[in-house]
C-alpha positions as CSV (number, residue, x, y, z in Angstrom):
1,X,-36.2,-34.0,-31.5
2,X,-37.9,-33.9,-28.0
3,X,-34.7,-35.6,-26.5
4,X,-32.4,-33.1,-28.5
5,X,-35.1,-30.0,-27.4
6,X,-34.6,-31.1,-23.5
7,X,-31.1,-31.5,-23.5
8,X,-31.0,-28.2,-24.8
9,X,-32.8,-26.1,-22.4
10,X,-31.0,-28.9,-20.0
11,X,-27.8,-27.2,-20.8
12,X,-28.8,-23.2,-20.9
13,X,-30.5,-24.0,-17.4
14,X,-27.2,-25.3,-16.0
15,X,-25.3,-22.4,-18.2
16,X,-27.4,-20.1,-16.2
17,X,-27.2,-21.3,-13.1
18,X,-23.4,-21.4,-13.3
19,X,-23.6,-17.3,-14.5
20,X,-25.7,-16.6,-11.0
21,X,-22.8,-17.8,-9.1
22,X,-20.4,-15.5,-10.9
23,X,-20.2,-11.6,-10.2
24,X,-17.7,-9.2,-11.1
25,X,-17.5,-5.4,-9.3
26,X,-15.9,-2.5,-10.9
27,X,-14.6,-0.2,-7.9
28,X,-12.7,2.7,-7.7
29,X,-11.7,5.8,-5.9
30,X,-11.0,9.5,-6.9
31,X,-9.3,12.2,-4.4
32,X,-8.3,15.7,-5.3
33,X,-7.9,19.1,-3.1
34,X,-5.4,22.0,-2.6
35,X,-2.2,21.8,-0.7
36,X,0.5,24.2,0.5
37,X,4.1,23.0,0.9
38,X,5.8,25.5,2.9
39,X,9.5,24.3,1.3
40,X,10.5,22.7,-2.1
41,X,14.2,23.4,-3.3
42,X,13.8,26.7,-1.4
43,X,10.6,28.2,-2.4
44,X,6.8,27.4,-0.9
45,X,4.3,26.0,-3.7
46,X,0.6,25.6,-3.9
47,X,-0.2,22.6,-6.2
48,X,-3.5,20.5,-6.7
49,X,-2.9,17.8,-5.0
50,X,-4.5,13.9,-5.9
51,X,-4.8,10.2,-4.0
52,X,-4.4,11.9,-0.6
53,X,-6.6,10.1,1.7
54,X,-6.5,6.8,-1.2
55,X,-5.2,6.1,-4.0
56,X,-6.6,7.3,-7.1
57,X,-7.7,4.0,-9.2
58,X,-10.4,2.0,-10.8
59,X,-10.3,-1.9,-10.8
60,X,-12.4,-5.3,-11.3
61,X,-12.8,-7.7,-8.8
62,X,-14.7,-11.3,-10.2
63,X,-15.4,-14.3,-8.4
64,X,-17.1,-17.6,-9.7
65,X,-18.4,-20.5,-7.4
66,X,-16.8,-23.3,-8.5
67,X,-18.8,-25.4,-5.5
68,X,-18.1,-27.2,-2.8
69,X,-16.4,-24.3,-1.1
70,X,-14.0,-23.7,-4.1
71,X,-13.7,-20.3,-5.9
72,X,-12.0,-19.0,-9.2
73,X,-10.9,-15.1,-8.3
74,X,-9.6,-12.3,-10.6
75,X,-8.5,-8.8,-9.7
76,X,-7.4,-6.0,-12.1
77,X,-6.7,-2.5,-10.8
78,X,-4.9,1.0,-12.6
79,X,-3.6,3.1,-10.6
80,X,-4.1,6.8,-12.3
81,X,-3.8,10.6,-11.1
82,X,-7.2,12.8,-10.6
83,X,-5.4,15.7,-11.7
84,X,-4.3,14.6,-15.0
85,X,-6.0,11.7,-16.1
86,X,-2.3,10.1,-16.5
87,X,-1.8,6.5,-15.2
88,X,0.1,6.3,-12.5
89,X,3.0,4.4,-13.9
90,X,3.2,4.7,-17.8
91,X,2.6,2.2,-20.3
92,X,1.6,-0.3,-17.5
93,X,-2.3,0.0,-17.4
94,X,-3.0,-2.3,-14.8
95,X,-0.5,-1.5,-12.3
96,X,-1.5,-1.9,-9.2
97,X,-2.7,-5.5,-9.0
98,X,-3.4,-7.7,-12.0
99,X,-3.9,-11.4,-10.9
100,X,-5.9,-14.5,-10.7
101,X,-6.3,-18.0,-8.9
102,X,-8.7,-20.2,-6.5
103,X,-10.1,-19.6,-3.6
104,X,-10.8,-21.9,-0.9
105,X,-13.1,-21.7,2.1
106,X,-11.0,-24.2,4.3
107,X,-7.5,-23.8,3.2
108,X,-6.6,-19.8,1.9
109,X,-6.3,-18.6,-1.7
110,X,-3.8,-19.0,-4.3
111,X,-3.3,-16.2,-6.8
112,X,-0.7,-15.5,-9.4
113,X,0.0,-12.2,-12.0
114,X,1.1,-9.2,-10.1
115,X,0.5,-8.7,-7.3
116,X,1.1,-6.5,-4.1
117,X,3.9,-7.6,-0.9
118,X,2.4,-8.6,2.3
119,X,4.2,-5.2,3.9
120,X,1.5,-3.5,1.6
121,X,-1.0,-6.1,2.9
122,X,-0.3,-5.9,6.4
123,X,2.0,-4.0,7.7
124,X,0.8,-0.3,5.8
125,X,-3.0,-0.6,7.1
126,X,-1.5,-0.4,11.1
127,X,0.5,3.0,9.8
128,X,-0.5,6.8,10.3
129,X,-0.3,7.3,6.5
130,X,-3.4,4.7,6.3
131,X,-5.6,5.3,9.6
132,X,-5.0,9.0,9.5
133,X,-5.8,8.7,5.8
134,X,-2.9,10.7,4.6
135,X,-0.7,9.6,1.6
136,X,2.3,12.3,2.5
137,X,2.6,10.7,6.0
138,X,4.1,7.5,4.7
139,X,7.8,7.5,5.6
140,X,10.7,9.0,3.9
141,X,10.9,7.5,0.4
142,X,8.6,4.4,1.4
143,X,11.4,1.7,1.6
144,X,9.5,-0.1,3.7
145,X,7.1,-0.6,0.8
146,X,4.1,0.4,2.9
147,X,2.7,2.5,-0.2
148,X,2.0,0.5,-3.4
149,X,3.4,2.9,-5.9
150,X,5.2,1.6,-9.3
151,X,8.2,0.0,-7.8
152,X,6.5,-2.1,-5.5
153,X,4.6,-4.9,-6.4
154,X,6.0,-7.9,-7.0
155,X,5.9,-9.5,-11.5
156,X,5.3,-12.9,-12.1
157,X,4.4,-13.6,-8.5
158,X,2.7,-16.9,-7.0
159,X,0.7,-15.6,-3.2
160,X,-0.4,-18.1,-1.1
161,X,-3.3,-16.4,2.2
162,X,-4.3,-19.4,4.3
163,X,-8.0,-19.6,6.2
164,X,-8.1,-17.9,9.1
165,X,-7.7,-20.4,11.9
166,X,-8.9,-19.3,15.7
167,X,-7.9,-15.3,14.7
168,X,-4.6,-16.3,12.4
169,X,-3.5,-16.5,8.8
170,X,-0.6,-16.8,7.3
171,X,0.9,-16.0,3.7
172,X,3.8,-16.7,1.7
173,X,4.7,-14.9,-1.6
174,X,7.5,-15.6,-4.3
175,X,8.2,-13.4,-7.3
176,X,10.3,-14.7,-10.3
177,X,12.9,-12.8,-12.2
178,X,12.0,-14.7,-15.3
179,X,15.6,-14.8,-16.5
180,X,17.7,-17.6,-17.0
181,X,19.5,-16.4,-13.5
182,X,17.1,-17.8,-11.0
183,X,18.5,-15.3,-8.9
184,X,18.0,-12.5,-10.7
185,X,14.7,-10.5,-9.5
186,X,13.6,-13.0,-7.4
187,X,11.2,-12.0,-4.5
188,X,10.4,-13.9,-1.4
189,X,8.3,-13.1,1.5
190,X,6.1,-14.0,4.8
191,X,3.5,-12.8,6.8
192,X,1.5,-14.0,9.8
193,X,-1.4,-11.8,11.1
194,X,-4.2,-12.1,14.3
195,X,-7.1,-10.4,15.2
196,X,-9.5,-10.9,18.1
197,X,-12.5,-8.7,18.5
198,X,-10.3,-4.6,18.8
199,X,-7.1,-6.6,19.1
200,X,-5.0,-6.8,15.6
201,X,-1.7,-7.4,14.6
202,X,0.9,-8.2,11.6
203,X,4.3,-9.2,11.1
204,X,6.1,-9.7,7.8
205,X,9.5,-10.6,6.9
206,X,10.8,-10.2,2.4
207,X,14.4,-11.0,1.0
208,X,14.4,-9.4,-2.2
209,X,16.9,-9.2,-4.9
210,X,17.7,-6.5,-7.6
211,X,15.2,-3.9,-5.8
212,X,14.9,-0.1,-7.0
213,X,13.8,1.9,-3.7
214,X,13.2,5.6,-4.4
215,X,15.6,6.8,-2.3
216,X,16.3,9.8,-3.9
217,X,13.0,11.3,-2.5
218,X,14.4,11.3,0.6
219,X,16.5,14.1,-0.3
220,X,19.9,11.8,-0.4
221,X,21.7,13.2,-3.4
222,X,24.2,10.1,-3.4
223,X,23.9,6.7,-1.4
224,X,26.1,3.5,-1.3
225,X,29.0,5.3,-3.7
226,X,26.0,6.1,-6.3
227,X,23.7,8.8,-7.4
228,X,20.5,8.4,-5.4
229,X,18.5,8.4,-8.5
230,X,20.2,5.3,-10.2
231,X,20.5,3.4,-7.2
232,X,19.5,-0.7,-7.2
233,X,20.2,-2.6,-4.5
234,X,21.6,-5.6,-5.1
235,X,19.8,-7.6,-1.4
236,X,16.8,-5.9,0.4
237,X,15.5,-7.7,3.6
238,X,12.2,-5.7,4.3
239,X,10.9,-6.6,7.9
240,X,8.1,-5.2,10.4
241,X,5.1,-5.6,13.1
242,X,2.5,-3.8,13.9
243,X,-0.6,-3.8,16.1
244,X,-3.9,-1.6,16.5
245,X,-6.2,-2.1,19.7
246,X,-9.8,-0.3,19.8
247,X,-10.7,1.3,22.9
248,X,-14.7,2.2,22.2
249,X,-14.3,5.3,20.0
250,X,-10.7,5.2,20.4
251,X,-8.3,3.6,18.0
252,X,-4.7,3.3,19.2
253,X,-1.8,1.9,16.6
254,X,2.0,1.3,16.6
255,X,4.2,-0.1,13.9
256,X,7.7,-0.8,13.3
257,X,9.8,-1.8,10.0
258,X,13.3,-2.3,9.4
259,X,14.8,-2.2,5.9
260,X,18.3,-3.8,5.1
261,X,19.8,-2.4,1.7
262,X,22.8,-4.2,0.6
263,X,24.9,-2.8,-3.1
264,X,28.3,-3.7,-4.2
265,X,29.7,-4.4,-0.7
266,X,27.6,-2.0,1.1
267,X,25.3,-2.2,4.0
268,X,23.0,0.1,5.3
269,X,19.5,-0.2,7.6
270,X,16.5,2.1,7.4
271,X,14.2,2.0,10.6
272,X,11.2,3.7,11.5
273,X,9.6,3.9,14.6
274,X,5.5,5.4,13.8
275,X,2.5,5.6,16.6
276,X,-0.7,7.2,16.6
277,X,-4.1,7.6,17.6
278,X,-8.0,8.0,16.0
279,X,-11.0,9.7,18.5
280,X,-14.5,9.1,16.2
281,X,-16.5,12.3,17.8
282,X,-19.7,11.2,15.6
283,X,-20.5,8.7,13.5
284,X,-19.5,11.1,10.4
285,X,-15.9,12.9,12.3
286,X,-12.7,11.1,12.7
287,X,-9.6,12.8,13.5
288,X,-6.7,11.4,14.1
289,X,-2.8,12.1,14.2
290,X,0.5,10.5,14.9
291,X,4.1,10.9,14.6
292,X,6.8,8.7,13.0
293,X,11.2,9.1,12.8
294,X,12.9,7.3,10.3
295,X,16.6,6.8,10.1
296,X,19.2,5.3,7.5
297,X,22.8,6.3,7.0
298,X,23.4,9.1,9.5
299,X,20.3,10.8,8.5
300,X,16.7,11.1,10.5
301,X,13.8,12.3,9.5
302,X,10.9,13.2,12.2
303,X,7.5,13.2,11.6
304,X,3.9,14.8,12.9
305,X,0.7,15.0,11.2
306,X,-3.5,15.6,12.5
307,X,-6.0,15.7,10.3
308,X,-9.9,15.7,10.1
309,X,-12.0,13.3,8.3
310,X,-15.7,14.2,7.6
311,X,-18.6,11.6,6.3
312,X,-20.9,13.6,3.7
313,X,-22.2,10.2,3.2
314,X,-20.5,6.3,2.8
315,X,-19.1,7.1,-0.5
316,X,-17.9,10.7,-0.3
317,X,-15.9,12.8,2.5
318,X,-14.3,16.2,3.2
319,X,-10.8,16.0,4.6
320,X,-8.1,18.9,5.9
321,X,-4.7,17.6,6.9
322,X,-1.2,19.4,8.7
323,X,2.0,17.5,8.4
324,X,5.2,19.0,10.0
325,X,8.8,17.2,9.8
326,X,12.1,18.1,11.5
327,X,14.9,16.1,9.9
328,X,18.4,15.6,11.7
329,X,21.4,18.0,11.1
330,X,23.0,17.9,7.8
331,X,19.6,15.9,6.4
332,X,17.0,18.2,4.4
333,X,13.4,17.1,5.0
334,X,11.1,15.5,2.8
335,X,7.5,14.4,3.0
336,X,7.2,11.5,0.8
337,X,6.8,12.9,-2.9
338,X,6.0,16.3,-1.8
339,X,9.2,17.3,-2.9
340,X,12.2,18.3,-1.2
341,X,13.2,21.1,0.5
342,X,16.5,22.8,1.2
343,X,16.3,22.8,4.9
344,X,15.7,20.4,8.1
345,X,12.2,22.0,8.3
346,X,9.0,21.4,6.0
347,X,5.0,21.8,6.7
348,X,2.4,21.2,4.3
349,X,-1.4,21.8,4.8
350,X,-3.8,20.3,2.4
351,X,-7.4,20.1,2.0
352,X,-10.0,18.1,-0.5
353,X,-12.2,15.4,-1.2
354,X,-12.8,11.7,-1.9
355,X,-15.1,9.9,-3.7
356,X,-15.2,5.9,-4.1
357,X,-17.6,3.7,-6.0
């Protein structure tokens, strides 16, 4: 009985010890305001406006020390809107990022589930839409997958993101159609990154097949012999680099991506150019501002936006934002699901707050 006794309390001691190593954190952010567009379809609106400066979501992140440098990892995340309460894509309730995998210290981590492309990763932290903490200052339609909205992640994806060896890493990604057409669906992608005290970059390449870009928010009512809104493309070869250098309390940032869109024997490119700038007055103001032009298929789209970020504290912050955009001739402008309007011209001026936990 003494033997049977010890091996017991044996057991709940290692059981416990095993539970210390383990954590999970439940995160999450909320973001709402007022916003003016001065153009949709013809008329200006005021709307409430949600996930501005991020993402409205709530998520679990777990780890479990498996020892000797090895790590089990989880991460489960919903994207939702403020405004509503409504998830952000319906009837998917985890649908930002919903994976799991190991972790190691000396080699990079495996994951698997789905998951979110490395031009998400690394390319859309070195934009103006994420360092000048506006959602509506991604690029027309967010081809370039720099937003993680509900056509963007990749199903049924494996994600490999080595160590970081003297200031690199490198990924690679593939996403399976689960059909018996191997084809079919299938994702595959690359990234290399570096960063060195202020110094970072990123550069990512994807070939993807049987994509769904939005592009009718761009304002296109047709596009390769189809209606915008039912458009697939058949090939997508997402590319881009970026860098960001910090100059004291000066943050400087460029960042170009190149889309290729292929569908039944057509071929078209969308590009966009995208540069800016953050000055951190005090430790609790940031503004910052930049300006971006996008093309594809004749059309152009121009971009400026400033805005003014204020630190109540580390979890909560006042924000007021002005966006302008000019597009070309015979293109109506549209800031990225603000809606669009019936002219070349469009402002929008938005303020509100964010909360994250």
């Amino acid at each position: 009985m003494k033997h049977i006794i010890a091996a017991g309390l044996t057991a709940i001691c290692a059981t416990t010890g095993a539970w210390a190593q383990s954590s999970v954190t439940l995160y999450g952010s909320l973001d709402a305001g007022i916003a003016y567009v001065s153009n949709v379809g013809g008329s200006s609106k005021w709307m409430m406006e949600q996930g501005n400066t991020q993402p409205d979501r709530w998520g679990l992140k777990g780890v479990e020390d498996l020892g000797g440098g090895l790590k089990a990892v989880f991460q489960l995340e919903n994207g939702f809107y403020t405004n509503t309460g409504a998830m952000a894509k319906a009837g998917t309730l985890f649908n930002r990022q919903a994976y799991v995998g190991l972790s190691s210290d000396t080699i990079g981590t495996v994951t698997l589930g789905h998951q979110t492309p490395f031009s998400f990763d690394v390319l859309g932290p070195l934009s103006n839409a994420y360092l000048a903490a506006s959602w509506y200052a991604f690029h027309p339609g967010n081809i370039d997958s720099l937003a993680d909205t509900g056509v963007v992640p990749y199903d049924n994806s494996m994600k490999f993101r080595s160590a970081n060896f003297g200031g690199f890493t490198v990924g690679a990604m593939m996403g399976l159609g689960n059909t018996t057409n191997f084809a079919t669906g299938k994702t595959l992608s690359f990234a290399l990154t570096y960063a060195n005290g202020p110094f970072k970059a990123g550069a990512t390449y994807a070939a993807e097949n049987d994509r769904t870009p939005s592009i009718v928010t761009t304002g296109l009512g047709t596009f390769q012999g189809v209606a915008a809104a039912n458009y697939v493309a058949d090939k997508v070869q997402n590319m881009g680099a970026g860098a960001s250098y910090q100059f004291g309390k000066l943050l400087v940032h460029a960042l170009y991506t190149r889309v290729k869109l292929e569908s039944a024997g057509y071929s078209d490119t969308y590009q966009s150019y995208d540069a800016g700038a953050n000055y951190q007055f005090t430790p609790f103001n940031t503004v910052a501002g930049g300006a971006a032009t996008t093309t594809l298929a004749g059309h152009r789209w121009t971009q400026f936006m400033i805005g003014d970020n204020y630190s109540l504290s580390k979890s909560t912050q006042l924000y007021v934002n002005a966006l302008y955009m000019r597009a070309g001739s015979n293109t109506d402008a549209a800031f990225f699901t603000a809606g669009v309007s019936n002219g070349r011209n469009q402002t929008i001026l938005l303020s509100g707050i964010h909360h994250s936990f």
